[in-house]
C-alpha positions in Angstrom: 12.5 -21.6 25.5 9.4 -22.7 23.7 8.9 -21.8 20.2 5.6 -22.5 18.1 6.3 -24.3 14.6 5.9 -22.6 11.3 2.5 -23.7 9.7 3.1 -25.5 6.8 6.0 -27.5 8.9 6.5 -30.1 11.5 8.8 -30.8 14.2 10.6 -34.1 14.0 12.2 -35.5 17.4 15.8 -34.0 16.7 14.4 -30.7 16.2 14.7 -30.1 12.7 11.5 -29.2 10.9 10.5 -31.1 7.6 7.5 -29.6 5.7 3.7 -31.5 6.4 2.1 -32.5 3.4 -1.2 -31.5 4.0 -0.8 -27.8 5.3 2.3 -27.6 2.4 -0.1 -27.9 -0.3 -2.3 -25.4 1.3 0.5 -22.9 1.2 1.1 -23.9 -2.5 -2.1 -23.4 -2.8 -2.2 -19.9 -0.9 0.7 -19.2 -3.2 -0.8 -20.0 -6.4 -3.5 -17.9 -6.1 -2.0 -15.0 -4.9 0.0 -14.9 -7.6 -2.7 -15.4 -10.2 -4.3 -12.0 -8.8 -6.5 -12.8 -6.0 -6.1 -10.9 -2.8 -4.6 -11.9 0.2 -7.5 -12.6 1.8 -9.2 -14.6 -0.9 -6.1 -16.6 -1.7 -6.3 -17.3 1.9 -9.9 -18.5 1.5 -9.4 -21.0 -1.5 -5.9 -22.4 0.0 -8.0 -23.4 3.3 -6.0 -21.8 5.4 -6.6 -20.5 9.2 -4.4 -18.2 9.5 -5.2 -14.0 10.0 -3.6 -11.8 6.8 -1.1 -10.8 9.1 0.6 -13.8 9.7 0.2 -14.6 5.7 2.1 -11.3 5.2 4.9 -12.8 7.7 5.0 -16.3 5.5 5.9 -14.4 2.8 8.4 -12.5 3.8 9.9 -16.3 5.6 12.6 -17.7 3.5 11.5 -20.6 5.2 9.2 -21.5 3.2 11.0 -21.7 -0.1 11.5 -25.2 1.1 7.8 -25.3 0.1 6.8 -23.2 -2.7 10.9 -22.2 -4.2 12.9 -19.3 -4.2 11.7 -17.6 -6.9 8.3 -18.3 -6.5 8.8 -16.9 -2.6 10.5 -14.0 -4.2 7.9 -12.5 -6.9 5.0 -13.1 -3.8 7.1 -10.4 -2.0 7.2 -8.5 -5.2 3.6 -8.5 -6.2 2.7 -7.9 -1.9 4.6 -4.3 -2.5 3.3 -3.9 -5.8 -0.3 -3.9 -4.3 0.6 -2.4 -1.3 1.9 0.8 -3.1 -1.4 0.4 -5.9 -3.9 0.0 -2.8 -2.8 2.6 -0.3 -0.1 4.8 -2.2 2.4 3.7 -0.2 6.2 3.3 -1.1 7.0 1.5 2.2 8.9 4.5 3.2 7.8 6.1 6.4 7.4 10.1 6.0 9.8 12.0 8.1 8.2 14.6 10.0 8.8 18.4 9.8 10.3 19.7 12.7 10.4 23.7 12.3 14.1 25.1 13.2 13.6 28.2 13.1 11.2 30.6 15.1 9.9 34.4 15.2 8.0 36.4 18.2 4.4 37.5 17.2 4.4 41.5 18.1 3.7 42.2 21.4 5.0 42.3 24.6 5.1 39.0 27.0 4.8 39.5 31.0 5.4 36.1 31.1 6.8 32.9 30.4 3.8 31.5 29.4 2.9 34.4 27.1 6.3 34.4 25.5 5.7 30.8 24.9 2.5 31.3 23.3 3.6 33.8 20.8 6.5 31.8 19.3 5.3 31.0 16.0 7.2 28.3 13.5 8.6 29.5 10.2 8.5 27.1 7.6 
């Protein structure tokens, strides 16, 4: 099985990965900023680093990378990424459940057929 390697990391010939200078101080970088205020995608743009906001969303949540940046500073990224996620979009990160009616009443009439009785069942809520 073939597996890609982190960015920020490289894979040394035992198969252990050991951080890369270069693209570790981008993610510093990326870190820094984000943390300072900037948005994902401009953090992205001052760190220099090609990745989609997707995939910056998935570094963050990658303990991984506290090799890099440390544990706390991993941990208050994940913090202030809900913070602005429930600011932006008014989202708590909890899916709404949906509202299945569980009780039903007959409109008034009279129904020749299944497709009739079907169409006068009417949800109470």
């Amino acid at each position: 099985m073939c597996r890609k390697v982190p960015y920020g990391f490289e894979k040394k010939m035992d198969g252990t990965l050991r951080p890369e200078e270069n693209e570790a101080k981008k993610i510093r970088a990326f870190f820094e900023a984000y943390l300072a205020g900037a948005s994902l995608a401009d953090a992205r743009a001052s760190a220099g680093i090609p990745l989609c906001p997707a995939s910056l969303r998935g570094v963050m949540k990658n303990r991984l990378y506290a090799v890099i940046v440390g544990e706390e500073t991993l941990a208050l990224a994940c913090a202030e990424a809900r913070r602005k996620n429930t600011r932006v979009n008014g989202r708590s990160g909890r899916k709404k459940q949906p509202v299945i009616p569980t009780r039903f009443r007959l409109a008034e009439g009279e129904a020749k057929t299944a497709a009739e009785l079907y169409a006068k069942i009417i949800p109470v809520w």
